[in-house]
Gaussian input, Z-matrix of N, CA and C with variables (Angstrom, degrees):
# hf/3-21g

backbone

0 1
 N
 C     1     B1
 C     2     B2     1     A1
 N     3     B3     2     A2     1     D1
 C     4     B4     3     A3     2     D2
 C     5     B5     4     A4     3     D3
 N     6     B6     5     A5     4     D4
 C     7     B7     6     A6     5     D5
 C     8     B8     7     A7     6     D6
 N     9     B9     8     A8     7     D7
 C    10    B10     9     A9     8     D8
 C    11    B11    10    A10     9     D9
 N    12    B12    11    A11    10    D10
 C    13    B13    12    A12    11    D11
 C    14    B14    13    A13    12    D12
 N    15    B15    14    A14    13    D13
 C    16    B16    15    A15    14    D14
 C    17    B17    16    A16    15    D15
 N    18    B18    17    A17    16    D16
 C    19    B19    18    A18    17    D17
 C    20    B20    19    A19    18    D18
 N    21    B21    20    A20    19    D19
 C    22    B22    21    A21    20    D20
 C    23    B23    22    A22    21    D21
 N    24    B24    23    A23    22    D22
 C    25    B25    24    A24    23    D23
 C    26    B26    25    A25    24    D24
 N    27    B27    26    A26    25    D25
 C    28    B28    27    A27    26    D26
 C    29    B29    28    A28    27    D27
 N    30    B30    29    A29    28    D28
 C    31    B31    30    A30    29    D29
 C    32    B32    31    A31    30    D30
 N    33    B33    32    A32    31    D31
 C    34    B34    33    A33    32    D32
 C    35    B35    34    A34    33    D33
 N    36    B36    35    A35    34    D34
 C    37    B37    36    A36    35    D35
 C    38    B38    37    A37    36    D36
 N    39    B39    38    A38    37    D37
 C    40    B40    39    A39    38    D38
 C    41    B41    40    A40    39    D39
 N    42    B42    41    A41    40    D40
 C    43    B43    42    A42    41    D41
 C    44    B44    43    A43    42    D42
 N    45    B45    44    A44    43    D43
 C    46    B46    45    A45    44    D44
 C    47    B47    46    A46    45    D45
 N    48    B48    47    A47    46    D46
 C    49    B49    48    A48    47    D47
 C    50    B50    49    A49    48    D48
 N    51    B51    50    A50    49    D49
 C    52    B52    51    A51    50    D50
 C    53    B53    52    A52    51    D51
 N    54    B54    53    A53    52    D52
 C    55    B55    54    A54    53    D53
 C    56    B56    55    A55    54    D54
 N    57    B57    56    A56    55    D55
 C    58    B58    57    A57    56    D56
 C    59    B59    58    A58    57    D57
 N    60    B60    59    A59    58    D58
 C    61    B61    60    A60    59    D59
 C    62    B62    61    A61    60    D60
 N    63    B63    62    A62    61    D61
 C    64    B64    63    A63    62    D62
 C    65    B65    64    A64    63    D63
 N    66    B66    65    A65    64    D64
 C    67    B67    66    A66    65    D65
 C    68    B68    67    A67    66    D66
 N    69    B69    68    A68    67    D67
 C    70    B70    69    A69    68    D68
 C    71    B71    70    A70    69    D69
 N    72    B72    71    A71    70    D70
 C    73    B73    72    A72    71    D71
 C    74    B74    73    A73    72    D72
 N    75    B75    74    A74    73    D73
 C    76    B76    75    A75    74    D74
 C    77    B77    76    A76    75    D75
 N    78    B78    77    A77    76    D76
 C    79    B79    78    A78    77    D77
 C    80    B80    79    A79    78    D78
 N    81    B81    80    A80    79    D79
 C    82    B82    81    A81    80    D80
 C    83    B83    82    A82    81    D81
 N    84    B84    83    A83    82    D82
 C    85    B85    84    A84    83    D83
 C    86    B86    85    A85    84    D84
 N    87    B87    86    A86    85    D85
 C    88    B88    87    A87    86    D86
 C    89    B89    88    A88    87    D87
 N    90    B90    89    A89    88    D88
 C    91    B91    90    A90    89    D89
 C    92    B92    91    A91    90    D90
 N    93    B93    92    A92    91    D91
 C    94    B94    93    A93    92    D92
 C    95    B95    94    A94    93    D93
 N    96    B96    95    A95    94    D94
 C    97    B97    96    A96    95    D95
 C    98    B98    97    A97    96    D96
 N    99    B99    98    A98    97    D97
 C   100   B100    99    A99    98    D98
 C   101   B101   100   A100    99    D99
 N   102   B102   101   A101   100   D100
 C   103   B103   102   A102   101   D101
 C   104   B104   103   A103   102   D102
 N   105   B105   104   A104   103   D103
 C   106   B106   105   A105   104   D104
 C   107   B107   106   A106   105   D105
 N   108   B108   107   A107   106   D106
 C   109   B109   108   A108   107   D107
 C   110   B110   109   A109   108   D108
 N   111   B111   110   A110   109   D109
 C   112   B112   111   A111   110   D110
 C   113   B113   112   A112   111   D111
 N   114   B114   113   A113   112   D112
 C   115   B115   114   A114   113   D113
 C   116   B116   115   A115   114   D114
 N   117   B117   116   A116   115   D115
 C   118   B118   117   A117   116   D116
 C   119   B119   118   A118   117   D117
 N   120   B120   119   A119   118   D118
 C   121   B121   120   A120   119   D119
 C   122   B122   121   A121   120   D120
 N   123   B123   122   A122   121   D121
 C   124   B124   123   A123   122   D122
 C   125   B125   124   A124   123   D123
 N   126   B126   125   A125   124   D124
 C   127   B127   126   A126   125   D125
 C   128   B128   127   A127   126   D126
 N   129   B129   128   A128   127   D127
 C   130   B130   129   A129   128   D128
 C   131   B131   130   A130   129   D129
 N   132   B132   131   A131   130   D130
 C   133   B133   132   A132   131   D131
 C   134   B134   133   A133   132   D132
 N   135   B135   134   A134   133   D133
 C   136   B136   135   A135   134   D134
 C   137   B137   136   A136   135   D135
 N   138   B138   137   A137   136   D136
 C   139   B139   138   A138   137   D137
 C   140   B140   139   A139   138   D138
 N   141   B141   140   A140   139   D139
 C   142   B142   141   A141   140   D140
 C   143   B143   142   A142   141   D141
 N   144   B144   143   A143   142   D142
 C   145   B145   144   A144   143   D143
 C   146   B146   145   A145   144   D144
 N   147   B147   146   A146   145   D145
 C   148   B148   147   A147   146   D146
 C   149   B149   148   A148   147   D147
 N   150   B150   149   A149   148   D148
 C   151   B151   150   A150   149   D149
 C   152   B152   151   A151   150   D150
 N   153   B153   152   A152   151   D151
 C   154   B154   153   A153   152   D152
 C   155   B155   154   A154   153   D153
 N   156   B156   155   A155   154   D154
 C   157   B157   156   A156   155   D155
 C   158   B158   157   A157   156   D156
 N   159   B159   158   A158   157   D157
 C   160   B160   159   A159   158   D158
 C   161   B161   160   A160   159   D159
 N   162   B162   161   A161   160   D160
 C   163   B163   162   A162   161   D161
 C   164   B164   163   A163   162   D162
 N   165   B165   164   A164   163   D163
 C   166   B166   165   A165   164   D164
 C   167   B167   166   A166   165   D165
 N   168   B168   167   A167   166   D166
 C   169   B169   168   A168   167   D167
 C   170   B170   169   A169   168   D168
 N   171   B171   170   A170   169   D169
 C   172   B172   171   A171   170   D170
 C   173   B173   172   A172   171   D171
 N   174   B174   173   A173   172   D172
 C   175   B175   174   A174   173   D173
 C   176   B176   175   A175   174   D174
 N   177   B177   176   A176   175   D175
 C   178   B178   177   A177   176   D176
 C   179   B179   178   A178   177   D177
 N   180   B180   179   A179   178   D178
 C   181   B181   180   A180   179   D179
 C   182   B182   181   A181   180   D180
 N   183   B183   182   A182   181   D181
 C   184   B184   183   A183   182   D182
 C   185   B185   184   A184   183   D183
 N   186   B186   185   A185   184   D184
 C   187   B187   186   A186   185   D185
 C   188   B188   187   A187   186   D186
 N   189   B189   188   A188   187   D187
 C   190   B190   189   A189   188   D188
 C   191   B191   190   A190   189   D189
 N   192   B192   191   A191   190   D190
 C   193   B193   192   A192   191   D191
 C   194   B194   193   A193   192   D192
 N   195   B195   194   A194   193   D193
 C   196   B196   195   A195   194   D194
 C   197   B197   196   A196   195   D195
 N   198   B198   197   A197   196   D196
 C   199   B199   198   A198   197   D197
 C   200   B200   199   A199   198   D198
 N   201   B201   200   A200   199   D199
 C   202   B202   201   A201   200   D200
 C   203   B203   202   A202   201   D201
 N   204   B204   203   A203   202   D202
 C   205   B205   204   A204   203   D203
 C   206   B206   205   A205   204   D204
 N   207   B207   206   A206   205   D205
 C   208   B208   207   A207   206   D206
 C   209   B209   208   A208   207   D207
 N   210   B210   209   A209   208   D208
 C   211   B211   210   A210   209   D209
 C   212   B212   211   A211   210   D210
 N   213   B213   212   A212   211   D211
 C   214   B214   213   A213   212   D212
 C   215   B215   214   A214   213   D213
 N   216   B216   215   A215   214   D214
 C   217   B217   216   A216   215   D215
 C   218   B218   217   A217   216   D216
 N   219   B219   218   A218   217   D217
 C   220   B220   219   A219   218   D218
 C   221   B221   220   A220   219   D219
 N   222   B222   221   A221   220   D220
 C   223   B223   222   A222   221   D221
 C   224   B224   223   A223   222   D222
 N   225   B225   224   A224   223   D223
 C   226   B226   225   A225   224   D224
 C   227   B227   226   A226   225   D225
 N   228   B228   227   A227   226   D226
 C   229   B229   228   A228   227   D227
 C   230   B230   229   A229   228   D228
 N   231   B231   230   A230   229   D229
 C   232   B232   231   A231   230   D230
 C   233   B233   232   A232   231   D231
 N   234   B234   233   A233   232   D232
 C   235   B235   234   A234   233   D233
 C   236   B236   235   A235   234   D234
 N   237   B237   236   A236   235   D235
 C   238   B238   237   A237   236   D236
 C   239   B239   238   A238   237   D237
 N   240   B240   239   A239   238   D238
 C   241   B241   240   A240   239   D239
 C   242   B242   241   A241   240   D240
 N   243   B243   242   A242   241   D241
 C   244   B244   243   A243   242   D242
 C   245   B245   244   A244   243   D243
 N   246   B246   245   A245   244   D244
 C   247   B247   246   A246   245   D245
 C   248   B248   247   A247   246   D246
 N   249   B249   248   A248   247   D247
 C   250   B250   249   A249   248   D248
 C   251   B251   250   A250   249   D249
 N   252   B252   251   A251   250   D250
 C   253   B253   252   A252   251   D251
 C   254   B254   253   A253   252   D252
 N   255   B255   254   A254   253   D253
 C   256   B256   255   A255   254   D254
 C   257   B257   256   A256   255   D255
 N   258   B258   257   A257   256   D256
 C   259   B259   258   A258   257   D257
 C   260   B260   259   A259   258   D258

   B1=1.4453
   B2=1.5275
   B3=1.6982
   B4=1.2012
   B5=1.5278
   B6=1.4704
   B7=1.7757
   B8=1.8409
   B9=1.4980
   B10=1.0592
   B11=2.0262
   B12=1.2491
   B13=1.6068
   B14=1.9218
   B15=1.1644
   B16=1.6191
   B17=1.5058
   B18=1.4296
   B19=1.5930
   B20=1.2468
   B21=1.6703
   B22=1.4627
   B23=1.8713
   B24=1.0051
   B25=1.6347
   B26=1.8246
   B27=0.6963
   B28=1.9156
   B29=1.6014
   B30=1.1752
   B31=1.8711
   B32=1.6088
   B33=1.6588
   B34=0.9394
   B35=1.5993
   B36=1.2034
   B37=1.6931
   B38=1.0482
   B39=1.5424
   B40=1.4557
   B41=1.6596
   B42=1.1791
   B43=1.1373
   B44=1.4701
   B45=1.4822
   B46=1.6715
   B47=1.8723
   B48=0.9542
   B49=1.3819
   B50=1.5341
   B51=1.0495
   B52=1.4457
   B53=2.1771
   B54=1.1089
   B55=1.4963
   B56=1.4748
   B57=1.4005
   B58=1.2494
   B59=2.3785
   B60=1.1684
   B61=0.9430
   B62=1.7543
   B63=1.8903
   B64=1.0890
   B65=1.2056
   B66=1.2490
   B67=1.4395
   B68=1.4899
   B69=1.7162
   B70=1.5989
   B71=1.9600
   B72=1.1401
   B73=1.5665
   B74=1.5832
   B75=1.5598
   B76=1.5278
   B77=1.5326
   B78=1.1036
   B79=1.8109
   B80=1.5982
   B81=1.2280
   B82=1.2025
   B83=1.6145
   B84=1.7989
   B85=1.1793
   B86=1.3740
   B87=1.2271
   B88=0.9820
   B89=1.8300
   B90=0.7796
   B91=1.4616
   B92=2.0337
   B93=1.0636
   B94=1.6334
   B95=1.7361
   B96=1.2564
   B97=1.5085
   B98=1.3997
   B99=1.9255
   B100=1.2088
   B101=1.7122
   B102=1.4378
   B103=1.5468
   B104=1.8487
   B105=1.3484
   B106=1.2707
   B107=1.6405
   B108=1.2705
   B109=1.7600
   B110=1.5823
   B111=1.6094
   B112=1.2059
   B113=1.4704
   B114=1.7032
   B115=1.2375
   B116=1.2496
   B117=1.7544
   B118=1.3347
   B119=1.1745
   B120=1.3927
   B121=1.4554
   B122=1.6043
   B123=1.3214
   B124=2.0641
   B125=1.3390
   B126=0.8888
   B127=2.0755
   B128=1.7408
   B129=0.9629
   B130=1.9468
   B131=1.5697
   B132=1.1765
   B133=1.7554
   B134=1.4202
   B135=1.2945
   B136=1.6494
   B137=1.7535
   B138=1.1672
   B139=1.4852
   B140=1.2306
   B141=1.8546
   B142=1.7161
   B143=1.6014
   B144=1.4093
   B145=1.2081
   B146=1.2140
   B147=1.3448
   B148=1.4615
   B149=1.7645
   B150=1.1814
   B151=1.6649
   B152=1.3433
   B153=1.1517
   B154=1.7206
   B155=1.4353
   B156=1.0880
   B157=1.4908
   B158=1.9022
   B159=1.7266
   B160=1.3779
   B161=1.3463
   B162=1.0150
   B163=1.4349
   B164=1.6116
   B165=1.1598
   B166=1.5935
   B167=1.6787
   B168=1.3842
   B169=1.9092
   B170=1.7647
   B171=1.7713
   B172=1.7745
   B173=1.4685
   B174=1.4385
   B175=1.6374
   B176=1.9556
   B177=1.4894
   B178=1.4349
   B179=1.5373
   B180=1.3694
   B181=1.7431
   B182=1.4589
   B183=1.8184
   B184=0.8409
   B185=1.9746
   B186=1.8615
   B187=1.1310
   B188=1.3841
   B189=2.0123
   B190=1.3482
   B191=1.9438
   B192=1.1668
   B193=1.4742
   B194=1.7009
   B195=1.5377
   B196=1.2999
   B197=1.2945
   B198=1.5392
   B199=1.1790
   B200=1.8863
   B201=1.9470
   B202=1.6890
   B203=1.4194
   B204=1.4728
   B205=1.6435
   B206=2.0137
   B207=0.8164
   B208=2.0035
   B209=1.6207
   B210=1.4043
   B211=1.5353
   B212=1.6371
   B213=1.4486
   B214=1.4925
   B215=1.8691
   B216=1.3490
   B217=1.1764
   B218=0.9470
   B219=1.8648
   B220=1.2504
   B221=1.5239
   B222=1.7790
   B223=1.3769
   B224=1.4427
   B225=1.5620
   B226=0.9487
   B227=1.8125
   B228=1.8364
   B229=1.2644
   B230=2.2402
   B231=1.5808
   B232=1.2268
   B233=1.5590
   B234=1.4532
   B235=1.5736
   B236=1.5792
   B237=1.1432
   B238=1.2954
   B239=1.3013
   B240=1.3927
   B241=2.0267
   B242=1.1199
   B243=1.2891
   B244=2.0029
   B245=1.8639
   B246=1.1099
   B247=1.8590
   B248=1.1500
   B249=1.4526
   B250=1.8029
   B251=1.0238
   B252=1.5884
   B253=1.4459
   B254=1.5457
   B255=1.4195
   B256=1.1492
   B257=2.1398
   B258=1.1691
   B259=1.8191
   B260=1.5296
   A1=109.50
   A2=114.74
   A3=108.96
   A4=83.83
   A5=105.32
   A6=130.87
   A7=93.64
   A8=100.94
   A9=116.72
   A10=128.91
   A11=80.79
   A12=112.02
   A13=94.28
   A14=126.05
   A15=118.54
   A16=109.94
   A17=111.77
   A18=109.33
   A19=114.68
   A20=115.46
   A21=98.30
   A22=120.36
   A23=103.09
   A24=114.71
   A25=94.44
   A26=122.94
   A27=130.55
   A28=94.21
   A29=122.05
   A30=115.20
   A31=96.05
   A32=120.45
   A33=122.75
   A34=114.65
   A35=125.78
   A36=128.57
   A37=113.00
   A38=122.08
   A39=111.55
   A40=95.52
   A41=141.20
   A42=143.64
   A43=120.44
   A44=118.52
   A45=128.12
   A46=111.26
   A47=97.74
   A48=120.86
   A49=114.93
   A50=106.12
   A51=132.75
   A52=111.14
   A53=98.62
   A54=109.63
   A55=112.81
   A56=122.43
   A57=150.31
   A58=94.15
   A59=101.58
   A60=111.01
   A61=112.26
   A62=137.39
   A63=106.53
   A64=126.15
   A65=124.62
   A66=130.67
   A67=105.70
   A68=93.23
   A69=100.04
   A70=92.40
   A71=98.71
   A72=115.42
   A73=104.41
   A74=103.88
   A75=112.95
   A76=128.80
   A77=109.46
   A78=112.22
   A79=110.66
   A80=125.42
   A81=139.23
   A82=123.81
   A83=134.28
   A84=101.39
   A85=158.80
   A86=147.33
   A87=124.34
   A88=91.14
   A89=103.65
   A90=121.50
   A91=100.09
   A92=111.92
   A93=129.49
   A94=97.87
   A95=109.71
   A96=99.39
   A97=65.91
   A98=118.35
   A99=140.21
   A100=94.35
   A101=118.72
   A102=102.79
   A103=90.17
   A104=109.82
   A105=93.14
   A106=105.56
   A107=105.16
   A108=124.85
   A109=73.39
   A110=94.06
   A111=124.35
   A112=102.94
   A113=124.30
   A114=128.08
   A115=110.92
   A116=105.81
   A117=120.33
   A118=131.61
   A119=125.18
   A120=105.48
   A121=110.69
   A122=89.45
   A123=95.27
   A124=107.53
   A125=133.51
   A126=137.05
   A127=89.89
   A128=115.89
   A129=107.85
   A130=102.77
   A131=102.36
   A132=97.52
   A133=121.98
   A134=112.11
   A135=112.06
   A136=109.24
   A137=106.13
   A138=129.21
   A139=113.21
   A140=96.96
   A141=102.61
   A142=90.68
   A143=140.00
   A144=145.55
   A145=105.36
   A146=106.22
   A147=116.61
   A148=110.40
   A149=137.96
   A150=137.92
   A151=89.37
   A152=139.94
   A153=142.15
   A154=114.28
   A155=115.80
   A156=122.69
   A157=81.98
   A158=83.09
   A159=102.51
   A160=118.26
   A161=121.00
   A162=131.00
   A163=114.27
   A164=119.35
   A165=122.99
   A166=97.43
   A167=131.64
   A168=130.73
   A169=85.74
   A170=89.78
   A171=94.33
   A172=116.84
   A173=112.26
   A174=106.77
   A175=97.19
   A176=110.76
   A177=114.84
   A178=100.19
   A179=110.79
   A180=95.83
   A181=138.68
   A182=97.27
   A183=128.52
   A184=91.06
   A185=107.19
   A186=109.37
   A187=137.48
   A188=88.16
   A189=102.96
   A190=107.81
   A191=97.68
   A192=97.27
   A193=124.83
   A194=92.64
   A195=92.88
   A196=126.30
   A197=125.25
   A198=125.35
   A199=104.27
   A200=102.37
   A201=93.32
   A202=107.25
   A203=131.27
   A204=107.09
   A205=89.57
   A206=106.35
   A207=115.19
   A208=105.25
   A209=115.04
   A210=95.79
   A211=102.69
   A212=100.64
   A213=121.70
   A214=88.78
   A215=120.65
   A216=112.50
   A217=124.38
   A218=119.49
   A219=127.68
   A220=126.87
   A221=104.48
   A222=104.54
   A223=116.18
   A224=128.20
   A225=131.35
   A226=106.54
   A227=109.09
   A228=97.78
   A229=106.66
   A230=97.43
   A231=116.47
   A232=91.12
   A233=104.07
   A234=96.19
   A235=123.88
   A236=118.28
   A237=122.67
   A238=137.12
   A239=107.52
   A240=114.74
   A241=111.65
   A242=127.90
   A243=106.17
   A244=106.51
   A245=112.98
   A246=98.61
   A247=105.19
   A248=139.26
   A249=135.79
   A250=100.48
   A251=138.89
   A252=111.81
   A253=111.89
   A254=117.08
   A255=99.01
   A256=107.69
   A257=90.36
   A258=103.60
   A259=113.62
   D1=157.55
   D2=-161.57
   D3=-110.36
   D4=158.17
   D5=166.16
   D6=-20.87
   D7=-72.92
   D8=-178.80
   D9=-20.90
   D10=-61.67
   D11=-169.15
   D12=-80.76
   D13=-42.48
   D14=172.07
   D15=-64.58
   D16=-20.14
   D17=-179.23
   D18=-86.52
   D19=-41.71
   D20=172.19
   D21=-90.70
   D22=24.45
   D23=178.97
   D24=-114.51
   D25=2.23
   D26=-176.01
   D27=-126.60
   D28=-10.98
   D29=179.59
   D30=-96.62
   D31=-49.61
   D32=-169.36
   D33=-62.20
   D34=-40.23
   D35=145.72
   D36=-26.13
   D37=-70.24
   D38=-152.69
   D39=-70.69
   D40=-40.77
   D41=-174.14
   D42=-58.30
   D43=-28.75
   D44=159.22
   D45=-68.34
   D46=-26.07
   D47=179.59
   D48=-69.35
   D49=-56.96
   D50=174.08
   D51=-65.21
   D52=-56.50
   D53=171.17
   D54=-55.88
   D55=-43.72
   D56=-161.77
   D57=-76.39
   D58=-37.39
   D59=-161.04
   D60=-63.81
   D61=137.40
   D62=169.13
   D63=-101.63
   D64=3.97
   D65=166.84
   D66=-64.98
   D67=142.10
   D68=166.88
   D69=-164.36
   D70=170.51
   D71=177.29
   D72=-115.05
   D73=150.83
   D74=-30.95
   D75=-54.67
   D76=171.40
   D77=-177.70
   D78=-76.18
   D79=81.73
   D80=170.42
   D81=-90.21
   D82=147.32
   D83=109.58
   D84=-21.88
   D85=124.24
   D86=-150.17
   D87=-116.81
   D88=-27.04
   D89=-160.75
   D90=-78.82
   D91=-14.94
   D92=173.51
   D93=-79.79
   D94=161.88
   D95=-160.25
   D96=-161.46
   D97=104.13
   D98=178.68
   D99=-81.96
   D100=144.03
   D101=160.96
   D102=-129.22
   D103=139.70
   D104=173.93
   D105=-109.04
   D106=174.66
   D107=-145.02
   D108=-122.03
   D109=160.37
   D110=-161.78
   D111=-100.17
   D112=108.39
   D113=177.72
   D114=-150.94
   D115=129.18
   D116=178.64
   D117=-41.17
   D118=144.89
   D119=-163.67
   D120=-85.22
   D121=-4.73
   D122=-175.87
   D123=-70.66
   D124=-36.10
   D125=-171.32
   D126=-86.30
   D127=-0.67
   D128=172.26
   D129=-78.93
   D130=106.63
   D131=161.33
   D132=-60.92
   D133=142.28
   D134=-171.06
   D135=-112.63
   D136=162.26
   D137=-176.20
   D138=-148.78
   D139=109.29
   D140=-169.81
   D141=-112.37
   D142=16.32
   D143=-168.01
   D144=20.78
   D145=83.43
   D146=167.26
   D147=-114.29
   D148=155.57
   D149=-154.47
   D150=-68.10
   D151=-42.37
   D152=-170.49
   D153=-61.43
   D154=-9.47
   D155=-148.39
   D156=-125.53
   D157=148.03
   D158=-175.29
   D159=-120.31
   D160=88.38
   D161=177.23
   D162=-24.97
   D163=-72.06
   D164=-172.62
   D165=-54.48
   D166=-44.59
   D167=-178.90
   D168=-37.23
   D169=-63.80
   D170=-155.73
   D171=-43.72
   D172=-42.74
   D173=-156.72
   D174=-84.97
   D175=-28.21
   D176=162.15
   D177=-42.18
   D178=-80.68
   D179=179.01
   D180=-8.57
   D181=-70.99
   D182=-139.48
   D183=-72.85
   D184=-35.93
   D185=172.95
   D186=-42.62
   D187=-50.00
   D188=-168.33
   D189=-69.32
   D190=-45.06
   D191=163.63
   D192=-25.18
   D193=-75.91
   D194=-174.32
   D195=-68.47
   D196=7.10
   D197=-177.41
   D198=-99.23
   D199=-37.69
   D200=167.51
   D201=-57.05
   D202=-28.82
   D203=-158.35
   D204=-95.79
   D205=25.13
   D206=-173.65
   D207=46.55
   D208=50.26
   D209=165.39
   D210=-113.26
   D211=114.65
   D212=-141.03
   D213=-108.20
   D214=-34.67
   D215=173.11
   D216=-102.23
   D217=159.93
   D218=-176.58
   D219=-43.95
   D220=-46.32
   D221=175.78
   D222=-60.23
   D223=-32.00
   D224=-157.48
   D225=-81.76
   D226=-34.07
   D227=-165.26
   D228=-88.00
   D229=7.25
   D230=-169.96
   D231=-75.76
   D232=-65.70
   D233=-173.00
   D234=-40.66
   D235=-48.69
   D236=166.15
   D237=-81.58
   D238=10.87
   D239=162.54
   D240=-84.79
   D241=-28.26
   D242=175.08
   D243=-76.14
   D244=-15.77
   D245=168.31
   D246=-70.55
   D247=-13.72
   D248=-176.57
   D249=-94.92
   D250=-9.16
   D251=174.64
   D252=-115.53
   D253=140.42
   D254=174.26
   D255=-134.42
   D256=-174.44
   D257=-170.43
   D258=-74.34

């Protein structure tokens, strides 16, 4: 066998390996079937992590929020945390 041919017969492993695997991101149930609800993006509290800004206020927010619109689970309040942070 050539260099060649051990490399893609050693890729194809790691990749059964990988498929085979149950971790994935984010760390969900998978078997929960989040639907998310329709909410404006203006009532989203934001996080531009700037030194002024207080992380624990934000994710307090970010809680109380998601509990008025009832997204009560993890998957659900996941989908909607990267619209709260921004650059």
């Amino acid at each position: 066998m050539t260099d060649m041919e051990d490399h893609a017969k050693g890729s194809g492993e790691n990749q059964e390996n990988e498929e085979q695997s149950t971790f994935g991101f984010p760390i969900v149930n998978p078997n929960i079937q989040a639907q998310v609800k329709n909410i404006s993006p203006s009532v989203l509290p934001l996080f531009y992590g700037k030194v002024h800004e207080d992380l624990d206020f934000f994710l307090f927010e970010f809680d109380i929020l998601c509990r008025s619109y009832d997204y009560l689970s993890d998957a659900e309040k996941l989908k909607l945390f990267p619209a709260s942070i921004k650059d």
